[in-house]
C-alpha positions as CSV (number, residue, x, y, z in Angstrom):
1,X,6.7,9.1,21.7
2,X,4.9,6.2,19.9
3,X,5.7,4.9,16.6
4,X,2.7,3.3,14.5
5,X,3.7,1.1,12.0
6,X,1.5,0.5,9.5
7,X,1.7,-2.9,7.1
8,X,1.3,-1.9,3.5
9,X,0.9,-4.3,0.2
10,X,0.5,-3.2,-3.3
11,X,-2.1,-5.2,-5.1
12,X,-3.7,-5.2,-8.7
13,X,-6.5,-2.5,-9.5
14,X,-9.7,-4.0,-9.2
15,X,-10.9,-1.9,-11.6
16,X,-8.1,-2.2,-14.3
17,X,-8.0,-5.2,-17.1
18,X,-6.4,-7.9,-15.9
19,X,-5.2,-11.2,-18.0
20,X,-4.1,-14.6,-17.4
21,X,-0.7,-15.9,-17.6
22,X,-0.2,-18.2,-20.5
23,X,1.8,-21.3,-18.0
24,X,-0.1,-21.5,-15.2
25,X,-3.4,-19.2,-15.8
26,X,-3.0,-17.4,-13.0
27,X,-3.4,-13.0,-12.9
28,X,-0.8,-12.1,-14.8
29,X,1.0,-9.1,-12.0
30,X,3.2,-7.3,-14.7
31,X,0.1,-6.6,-16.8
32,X,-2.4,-5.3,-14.4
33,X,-2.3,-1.6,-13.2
34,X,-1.3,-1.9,-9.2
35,X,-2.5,0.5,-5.9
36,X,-2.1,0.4,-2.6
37,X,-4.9,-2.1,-1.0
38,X,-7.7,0.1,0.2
39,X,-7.5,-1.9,3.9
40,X,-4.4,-0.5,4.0
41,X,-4.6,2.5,2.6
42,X,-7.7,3.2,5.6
43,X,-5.1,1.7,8.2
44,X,-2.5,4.4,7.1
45,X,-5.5,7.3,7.6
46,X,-6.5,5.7,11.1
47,X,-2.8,6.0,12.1
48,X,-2.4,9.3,10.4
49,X,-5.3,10.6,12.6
50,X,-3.7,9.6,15.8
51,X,-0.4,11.7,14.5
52,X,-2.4,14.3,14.2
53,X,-3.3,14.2,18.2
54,X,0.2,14.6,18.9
55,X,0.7,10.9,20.1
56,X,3.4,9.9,18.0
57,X,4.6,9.2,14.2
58,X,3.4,6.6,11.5
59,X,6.1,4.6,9.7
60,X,4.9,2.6,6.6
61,X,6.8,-1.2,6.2
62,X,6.2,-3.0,2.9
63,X,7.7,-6.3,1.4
64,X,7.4,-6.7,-2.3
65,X,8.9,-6.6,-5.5
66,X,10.6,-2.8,-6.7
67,X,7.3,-1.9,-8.1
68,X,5.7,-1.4,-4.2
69,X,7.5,1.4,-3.9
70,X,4.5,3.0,-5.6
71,X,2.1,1.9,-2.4
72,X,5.2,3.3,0.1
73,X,5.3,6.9,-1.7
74,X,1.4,7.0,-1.6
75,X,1.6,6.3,2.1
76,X,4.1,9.1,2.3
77,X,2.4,11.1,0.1
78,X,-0.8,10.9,2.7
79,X,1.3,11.8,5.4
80,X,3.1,9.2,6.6
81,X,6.6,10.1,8.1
């Protein structure tokens, strides 16, 4: 049986208000609302639609800060296994 992996990041909401930080005026990550990137978030449907053929299972892999757990339980949420 094959096992997709699929490479996930959490990343700021687009859409949220973001700030500066006050040291180095650069997006302040603790402040700004954070989702699963949409690229990814599609990747994780593509590979869920091949589960769904039978040909195997999706497992989601994620390397962040404790936060991206958020982005791994969406992924879950969506289907993954």
């Amino acid at each position: 049986m094959t096992n997709i992996v699929v490479l996930i990041k959490q990343v700021p909401d687009t859409w949220s208000e973001r700030k500066l930080a006050d040291g180095d005026f650069t997006l302040d990550r603790e402040a700004a609302d954070a989702v699963l990137d949409e690229i990814n978030e599609r990747a994780v449907e593509e590979a869920l639609q091949i589960k769904e053929r039978g040909e195997g299972e999706v497992t989601v892999l994620s390397v962040g800060p404790d936060r991206a757990t958020d982005a791994i339980r969406k992924a879950l949420s969506m289907g993954a296994d």
